[in-house]
Structures are given as structure tokens and as C-alpha cells.
C-alpha positions as CSV (number, residue, x, y, z in Angstrom):
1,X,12.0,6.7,2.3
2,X,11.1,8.8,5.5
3,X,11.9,7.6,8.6
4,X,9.0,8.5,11.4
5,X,8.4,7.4,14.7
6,X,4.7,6.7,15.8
7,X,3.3,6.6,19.0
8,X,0.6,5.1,19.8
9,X,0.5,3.0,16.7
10,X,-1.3,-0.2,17.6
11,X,-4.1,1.9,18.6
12,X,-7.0,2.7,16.6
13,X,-5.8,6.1,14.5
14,X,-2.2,5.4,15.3
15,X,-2.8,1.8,13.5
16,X,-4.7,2.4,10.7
17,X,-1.7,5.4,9.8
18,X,1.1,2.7,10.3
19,X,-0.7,0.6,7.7
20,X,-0.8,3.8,5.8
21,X,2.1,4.8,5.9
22,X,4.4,1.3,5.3
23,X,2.1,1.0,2.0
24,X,3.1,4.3,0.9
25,X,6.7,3.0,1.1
26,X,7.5,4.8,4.9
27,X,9.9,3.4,7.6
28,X,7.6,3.1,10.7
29,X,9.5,2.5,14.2
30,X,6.2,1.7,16.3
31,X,5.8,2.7,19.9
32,X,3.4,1.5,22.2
33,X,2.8,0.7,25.8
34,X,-0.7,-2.1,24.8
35,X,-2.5,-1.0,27.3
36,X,-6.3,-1.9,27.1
37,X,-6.8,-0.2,23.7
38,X,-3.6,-1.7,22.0
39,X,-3.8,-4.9,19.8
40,X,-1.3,-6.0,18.1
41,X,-3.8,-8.1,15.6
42,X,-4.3,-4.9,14.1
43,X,-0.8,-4.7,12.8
44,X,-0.3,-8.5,12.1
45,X,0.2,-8.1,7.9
46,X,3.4,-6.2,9.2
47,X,4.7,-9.3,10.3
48,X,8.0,-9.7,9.0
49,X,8.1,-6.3,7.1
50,X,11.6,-4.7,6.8
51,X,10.0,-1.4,6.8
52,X,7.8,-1.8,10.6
53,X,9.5,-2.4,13.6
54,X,7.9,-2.5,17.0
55,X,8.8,-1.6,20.6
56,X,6.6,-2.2,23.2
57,X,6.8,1.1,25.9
58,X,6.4,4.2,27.2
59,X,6.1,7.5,25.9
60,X,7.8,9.0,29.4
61,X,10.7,6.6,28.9
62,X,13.5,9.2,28.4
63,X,15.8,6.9,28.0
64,X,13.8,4.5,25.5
65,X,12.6,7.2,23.1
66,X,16.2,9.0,23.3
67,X,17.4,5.8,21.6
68,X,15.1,5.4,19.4
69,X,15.0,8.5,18.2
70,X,19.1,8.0,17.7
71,X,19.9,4.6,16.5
72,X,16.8,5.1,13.8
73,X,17.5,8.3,12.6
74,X,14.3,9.6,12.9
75,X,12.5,12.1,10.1
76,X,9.8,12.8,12.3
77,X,7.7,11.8,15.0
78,X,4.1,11.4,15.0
79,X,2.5,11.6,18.5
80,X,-0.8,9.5,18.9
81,X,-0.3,7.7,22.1
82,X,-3.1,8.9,24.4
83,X,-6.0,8.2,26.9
84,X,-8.5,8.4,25.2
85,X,-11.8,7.4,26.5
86,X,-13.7,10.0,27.8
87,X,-16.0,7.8,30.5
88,X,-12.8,6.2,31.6
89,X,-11.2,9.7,32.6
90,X,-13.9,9.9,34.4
91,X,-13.2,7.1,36.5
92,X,-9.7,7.1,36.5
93,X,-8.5,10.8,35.7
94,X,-5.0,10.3,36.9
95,X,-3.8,8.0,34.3
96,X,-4.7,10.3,31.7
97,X,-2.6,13.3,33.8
98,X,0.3,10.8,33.3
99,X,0.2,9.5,30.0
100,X,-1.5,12.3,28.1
101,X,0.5,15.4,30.1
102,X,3.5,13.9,31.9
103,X,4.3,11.7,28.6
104,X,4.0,14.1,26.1
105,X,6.3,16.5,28.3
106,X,9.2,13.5,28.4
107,X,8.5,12.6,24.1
108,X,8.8,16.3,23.8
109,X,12.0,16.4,25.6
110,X,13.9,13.6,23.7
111,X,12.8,15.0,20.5
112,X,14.2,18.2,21.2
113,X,17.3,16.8,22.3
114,X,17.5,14.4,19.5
115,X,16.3,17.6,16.9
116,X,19.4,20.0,18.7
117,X,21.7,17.5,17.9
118,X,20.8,17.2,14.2
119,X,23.0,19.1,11.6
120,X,21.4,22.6,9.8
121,X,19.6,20.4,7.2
122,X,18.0,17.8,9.1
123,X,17.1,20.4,11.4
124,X,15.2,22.4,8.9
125,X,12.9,18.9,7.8
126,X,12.6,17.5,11.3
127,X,9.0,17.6,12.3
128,X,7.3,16.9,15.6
129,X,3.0,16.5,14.9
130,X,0.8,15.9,18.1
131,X,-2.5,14.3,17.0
132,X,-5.3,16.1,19.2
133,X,-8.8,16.1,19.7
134,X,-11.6,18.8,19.2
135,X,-12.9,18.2,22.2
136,X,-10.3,20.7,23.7
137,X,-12.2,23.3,22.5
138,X,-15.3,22.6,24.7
139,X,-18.9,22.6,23.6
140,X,-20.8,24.4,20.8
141,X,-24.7,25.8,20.6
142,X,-26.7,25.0,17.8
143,X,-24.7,27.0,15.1
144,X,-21.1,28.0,14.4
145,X,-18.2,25.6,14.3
146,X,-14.3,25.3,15.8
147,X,-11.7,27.0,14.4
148,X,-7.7,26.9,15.3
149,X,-8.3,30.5,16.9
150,X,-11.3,29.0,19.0
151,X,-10.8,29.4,23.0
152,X,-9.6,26.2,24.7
153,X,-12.1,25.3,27.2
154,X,-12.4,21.7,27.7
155,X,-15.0,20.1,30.1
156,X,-13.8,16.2,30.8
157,X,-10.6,15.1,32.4
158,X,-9.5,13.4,29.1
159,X,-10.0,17.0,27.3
160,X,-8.3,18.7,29.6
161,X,-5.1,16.2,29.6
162,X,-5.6,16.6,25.6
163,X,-5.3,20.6,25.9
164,X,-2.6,20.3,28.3
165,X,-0.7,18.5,25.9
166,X,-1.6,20.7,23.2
167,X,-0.1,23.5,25.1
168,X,3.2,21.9,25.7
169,X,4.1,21.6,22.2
170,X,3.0,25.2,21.5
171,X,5.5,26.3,24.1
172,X,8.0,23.7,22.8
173,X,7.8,25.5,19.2
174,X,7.6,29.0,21.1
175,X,10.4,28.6,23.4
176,X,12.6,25.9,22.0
177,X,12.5,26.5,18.2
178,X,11.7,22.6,17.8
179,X,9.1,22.3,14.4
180,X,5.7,21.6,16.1
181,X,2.4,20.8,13.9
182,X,-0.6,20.0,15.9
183,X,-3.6,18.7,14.3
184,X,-7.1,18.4,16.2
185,X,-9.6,15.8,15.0
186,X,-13.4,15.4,15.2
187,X,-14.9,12.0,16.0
188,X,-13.3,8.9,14.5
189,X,-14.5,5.8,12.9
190,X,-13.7,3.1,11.2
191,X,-11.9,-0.7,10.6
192,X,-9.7,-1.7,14.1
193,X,-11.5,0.5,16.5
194,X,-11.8,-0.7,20.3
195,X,-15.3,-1.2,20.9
196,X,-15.8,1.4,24.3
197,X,-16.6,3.9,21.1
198,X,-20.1,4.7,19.7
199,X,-20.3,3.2,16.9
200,X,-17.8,-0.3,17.3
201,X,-20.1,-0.8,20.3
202,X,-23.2,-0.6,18.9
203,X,-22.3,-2.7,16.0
204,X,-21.6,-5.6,18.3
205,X,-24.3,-5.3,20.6
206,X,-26.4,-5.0,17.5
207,X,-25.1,-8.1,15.9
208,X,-25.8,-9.9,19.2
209,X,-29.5,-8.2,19.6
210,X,-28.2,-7.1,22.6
211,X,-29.4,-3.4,24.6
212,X,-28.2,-0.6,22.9
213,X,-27.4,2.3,24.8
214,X,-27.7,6.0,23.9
215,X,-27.0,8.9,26.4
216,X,-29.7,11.1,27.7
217,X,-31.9,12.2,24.8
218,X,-29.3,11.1,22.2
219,X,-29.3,14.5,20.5
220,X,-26.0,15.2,21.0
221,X,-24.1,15.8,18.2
222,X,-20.7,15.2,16.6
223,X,-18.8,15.8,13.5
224,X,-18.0,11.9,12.3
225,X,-14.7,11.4,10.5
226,X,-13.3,8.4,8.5
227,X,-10.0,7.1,10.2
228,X,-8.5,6.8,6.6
229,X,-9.3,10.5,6.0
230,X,-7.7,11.9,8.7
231,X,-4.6,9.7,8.4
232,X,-4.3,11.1,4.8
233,X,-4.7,14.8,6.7
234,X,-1.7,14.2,9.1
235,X,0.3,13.0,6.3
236,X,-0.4,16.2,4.2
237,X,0.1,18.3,7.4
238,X,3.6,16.7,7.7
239,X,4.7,16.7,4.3
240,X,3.6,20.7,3.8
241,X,2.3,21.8,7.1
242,X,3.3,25.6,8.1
243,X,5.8,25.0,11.2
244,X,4.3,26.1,15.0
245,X,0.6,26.0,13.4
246,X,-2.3,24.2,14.1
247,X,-4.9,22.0,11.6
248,X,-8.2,21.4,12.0
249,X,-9.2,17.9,10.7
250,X,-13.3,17.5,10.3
251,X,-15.2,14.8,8.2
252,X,-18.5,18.0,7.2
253,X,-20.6,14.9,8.5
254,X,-22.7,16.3,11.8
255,X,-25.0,13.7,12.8
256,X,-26.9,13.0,16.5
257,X,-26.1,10.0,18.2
258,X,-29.3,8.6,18.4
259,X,-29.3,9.1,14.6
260,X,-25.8,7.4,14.4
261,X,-27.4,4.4,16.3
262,X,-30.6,4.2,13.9
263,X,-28.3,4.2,11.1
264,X,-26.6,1.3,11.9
265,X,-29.7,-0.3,13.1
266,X,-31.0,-0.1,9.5
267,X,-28.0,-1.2,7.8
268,X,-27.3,-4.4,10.2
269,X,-30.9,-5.0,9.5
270,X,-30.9,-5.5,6.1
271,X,-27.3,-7.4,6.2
272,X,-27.8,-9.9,8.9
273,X,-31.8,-9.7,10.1
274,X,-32.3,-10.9,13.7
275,X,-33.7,-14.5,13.8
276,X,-37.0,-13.3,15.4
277,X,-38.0,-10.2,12.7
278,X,-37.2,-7.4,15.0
279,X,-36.0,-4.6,13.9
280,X,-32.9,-3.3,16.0
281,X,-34.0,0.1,16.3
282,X,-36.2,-1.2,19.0
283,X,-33.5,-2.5,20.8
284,X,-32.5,1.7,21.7
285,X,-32.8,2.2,25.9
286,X,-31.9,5.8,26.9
287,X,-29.4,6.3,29.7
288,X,-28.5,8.7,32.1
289,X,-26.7,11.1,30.5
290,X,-22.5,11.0,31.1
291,X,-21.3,13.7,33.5
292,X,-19.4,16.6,31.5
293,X,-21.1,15.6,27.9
294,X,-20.4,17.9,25.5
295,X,-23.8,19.1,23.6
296,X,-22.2,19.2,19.7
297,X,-18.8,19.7,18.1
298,X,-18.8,20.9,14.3
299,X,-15.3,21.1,12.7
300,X,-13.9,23.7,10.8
301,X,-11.2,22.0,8.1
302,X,-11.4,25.3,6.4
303,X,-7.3,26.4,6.8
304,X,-6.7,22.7,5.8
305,X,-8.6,22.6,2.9
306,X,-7.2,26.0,1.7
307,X,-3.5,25.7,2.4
308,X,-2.9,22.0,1.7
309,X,-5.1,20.8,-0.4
310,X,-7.0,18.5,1.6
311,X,-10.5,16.7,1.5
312,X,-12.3,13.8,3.0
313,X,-12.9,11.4,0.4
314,X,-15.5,9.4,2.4
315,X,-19.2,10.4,3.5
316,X,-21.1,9.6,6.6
317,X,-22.8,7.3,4.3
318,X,-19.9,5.6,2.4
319,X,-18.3,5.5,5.3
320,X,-20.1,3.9,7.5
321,X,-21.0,1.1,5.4
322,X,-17.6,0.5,5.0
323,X,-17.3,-0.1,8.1
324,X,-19.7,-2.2,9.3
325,X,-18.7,-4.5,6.6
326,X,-15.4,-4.5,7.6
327,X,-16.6,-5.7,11.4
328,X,-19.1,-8.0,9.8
329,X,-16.0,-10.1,7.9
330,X,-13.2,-9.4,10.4
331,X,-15.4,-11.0,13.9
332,X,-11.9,-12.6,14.9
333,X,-10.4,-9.4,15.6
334,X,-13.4,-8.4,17.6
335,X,-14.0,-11.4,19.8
336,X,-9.9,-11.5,20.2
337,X,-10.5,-8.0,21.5
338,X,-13.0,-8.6,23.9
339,X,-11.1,-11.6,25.9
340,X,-12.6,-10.9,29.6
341,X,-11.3,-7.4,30.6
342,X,-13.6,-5.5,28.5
343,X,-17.1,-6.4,28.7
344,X,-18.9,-3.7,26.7
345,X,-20.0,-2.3,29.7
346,X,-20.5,1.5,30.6
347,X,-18.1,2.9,32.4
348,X,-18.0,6.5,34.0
349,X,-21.1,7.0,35.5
């Protein structure tokens, strides 16, 4: 039984890999500060499970994750704990300095303390993996996809707090010795999600027959990924993962927003029909476009695949019908979620 610290794990990826990972017989020691994007409904069948325990706090909290890190015995620590919404960086920019920058830099430091302290042995299997985004890599044209040697070049404040952090735990490998693994995602989707996001937003608002708004000419496109998939990925990286390197994670599902929004239109359609006939496609308004939107991200999982073994098991299609089932029977979690400080609005503008 591995022993892994996960940050971050009452959020959306970070929760769906705690539920993972305690079914596949892991020791989880859950860290999170719940803010906005937390919820602890997520992870209420871990109730009273030997093999979960949660601490409510901060990544930056020396002290806090030294302890952790100590009285647990930690395997390995598993970074999620991010900003992460693009239109609030946008708004806010400075919290995602602090969390995503300044809070990786103090995780980083406890685990390499904890790690230097280690005998030979434990040394050798002690891993630290950073969860990341693609959208460090900035924008692509019409062709071509990211690689791990792709140029960094990020174009929102969240991305740019994303590749900041990427950076330190290159350096931390580099100048340190401590074993680093960074994997960097394309768009996520899937069961638990807090509904700022495409698709969990759009759901809801088509449920309720509500507007549904799509950025500028919604043909921007992005490379959709099944949460379950990539939480499968990062534990392949961390079991076999080559030390200091870098994973691409990708879903081979490109799709345009606008096409994303039609496709769960069609599918609400024919599960719950409005009361008055209309179809929900009609219910698309186009907005002004979000400052700094990135035109298409296309992933390549190419090094992942090849090395380790790795593929997604779920389509676009598969997967998000999953998914919209799983909103349509779990409408507790959702309305629990939305209790007055999130209002589906559109922030960032």
C-alpha cells in the first residue's frame, strides 16, 4: 500500500484520483484549502475510510505540509492544488501568483526537505508529480499539436502561474536532485466538476432552458479529455514515469466549442425534452469573446503512449454521455454546489 499525499484533492481532477486511487487499495492523505472549487460532497463515500484522511489547508503552509509529509510517511506527493479558472485570473490575477507560484515553491520545499531526510532506498522511490495544464504552451494554428519540447508561451494569468510552477519543479529536479514528473493535461471533463467550466455549465443552464453562452464565434478549439483517463495517466506516470521528465496527457478528441455546446444540446434533448418542444440548440447566444483566448490546443500523448503504455479508454462520444448522465442523477451535488456565491455567471470580461 503506497502512501501519497494529494493536493488539491476535493477539487475536480484531484477528487476524482482520490476516489481512484483509495479503490485501488492507496493510502490518500488529502490536502485542500476548499476554496470556491472545493466540495467536500465529492469525497463523502470516504467517510469513515481508514485509508483517506483529510486536512483542510494550505499548500504554502511549511510547517503543515512538513508534518504531513513526516508523521504519514509519505510515498509521494501528487500536486493538483491550483487556480484554475482562466476568466477568474483575469479578474483576480494575484491569487493565482500566490497559490499556483508562491505555493508550489513552499510544497516543493517541504518535500525536498522531507525527501533529504529519507534513507538511500526511499530516496530512490520518492516521487514528486506536478499536474499541469497545456495551456502553458500557448496557442496553436490550424495544424500541428504540443509536444514536451514545445516553447512555453502562455497568454492568460492562470497559464502563466501554471508555467511558473512548471518551471520550479524543473529547477527542483535540476538543482536539487529531488524526483520530479510533470504531467500537462488538455481540457478536462467529467462526474464532480465545478460548473464555471464549459461543459458542467452548459449542462445546467441547459437543463433549466436557460441562455447558453459561447465565446466569440465559438470555433475555438480544444482537445477534450475524460477526468478518469487522465487520472489513470498520472498514476502510470508515477508508478513508471522517467525521473525529471515531462508527460503529455491528451484525450485525440479536438472538438470546437460551439460544437461541444450543440452536442450536449442534442443529447439533453432527447433525455429530458423542454416542456415547450424547443430544441436547446436555439437557446446558443454568442458573446464577446474572453480577453487572451487561446484559438486551439491539440495534445500530443505520443511519449506517453510509447513509453508507458498508456491510452484513453473513453471517446468524446462515450464520454460525454457519461457524463451528462452522471449530472442528470447526481442534481444534489449540483444544486449543493451552487448555494449563493456562484451564480453561473461570466466572469472575466
Amino acid at each position: 500500500m503506497t502512501t501519497l499525499l494529494v493536493t488539491g484533492g476535493a477539487g475536480f481532477i484531484g477528487a476524482n484520483f482520490v476516489l481512484q486511487a483509495v479503490a485501488q487499495g492507496h493510502r490518500i492523505v488529502n490536502l485542500d484549502k476548499l476554496t470556491y472549487a472545493g466540495n467536500l460532497d465529492t469525497l463523502s463515500s470516504l467517510e469513515g475510510n481508514e485509508r483517506h484522511a483529510f486536512v483542510q489547508g494550505d499548500i504554502g503552509d511549511r510547517d503543515l505540509v512538513s508534518s504531513l509529509l513526516n508523521i504519514h510517511q509519505v510515498d509521494a506527493v501528487v500536486n493538483f492544488a491550483a487556480e484554475s479558472h482562466v476568466d477568474r485570473s483575469i479578474d483576480g490575477p494575484a491569487a493565482f501568483v500566490e497559490t499556483n507560484v508562491v505555493g508550489t515553491l513552499g510544497l516543493l520545499e517541504s518535500s525536498r526537505d522531507y525527501w533529504r531526510s529519507l534513507d538511500k532506498n526511499a530516496q530512490k522511490d520518492f516521487r514528486f508529480l506536478h499536474v499541469s495544464t497545456d495551456e502553458v504552451y500557448g496557442s496553436l494554428g490550424d495544424e500541428g499539436q504540443f509536444k514536451e519540447t514545445t516553447p512555453y508561451a502562455p497568454n492568460s494569468p492562470y497559464s502563466a502561474s501554471k508555467a511558473a510552477s512548471d518551471h520550479l519543479v524543473r529547477a527542483f529536479h535540476h538543482t536539487y536532485g529531488l524526483p520530479t514528473l510533470t504531467t500537462n493535461c488538455s481540457n478536462n471533463y467529467g462526474p464532480y466538476q465545478f460548473p464555471e467550466k464549459l461543459i458542467p455549465l452548459v449542462i445546467l443552464k441547459a437543463l433549466a432552458g436557460e441562455s447558453l453562452p459561447v465565446y466569440g464565434d465559438g470555433r475555438n478549439i480544444r482537445d477534450w479529455l475524460y477526468v478518469g483517463d487522465h487520472c489513470t495517466a498520472i498514476q502510470r506516470v508515477l508508478e513508471a514515469g522517467r525521473v525529471g521528465e515531462t508527460y503529455n496527457v491528451g484525450g485525440n478528441a479536438e472538438r470546437e466549442n460551439v460544437v461541444v455546446v450543440k452536442t450536449i444540446c442534442a443529447l439533453l434533448d432527447n433525455r429530458r425534452p423542454l416542456a415547450d418542444g424547443r430544441k436547446r440548440e436555439s437557446l446558443i447566444t454568442y458573446v464577446k469573446d474572453r480577453p487572451g483566448h487561446d484559438r486551439r490546443y491539440a495534445i500530443d500523448s505520443n511519449k506517453l503512449q510509447n513509453e508507458l503504455d498508456w491510452r484513453p479508454s473513453q471517446t468524446f462520444e462515450t464520454g460525454i454521455e457519461h457524463t451528462i448522465d452522471w449530472y442528470l442523477t447526481n442534481m444534489a451535488w449540483a444544486s449543493r454546489v451552487l448555494d449563493g456565491s456562484y451564480r453561473m455567471e461570466r466572469l472575466g470580461t
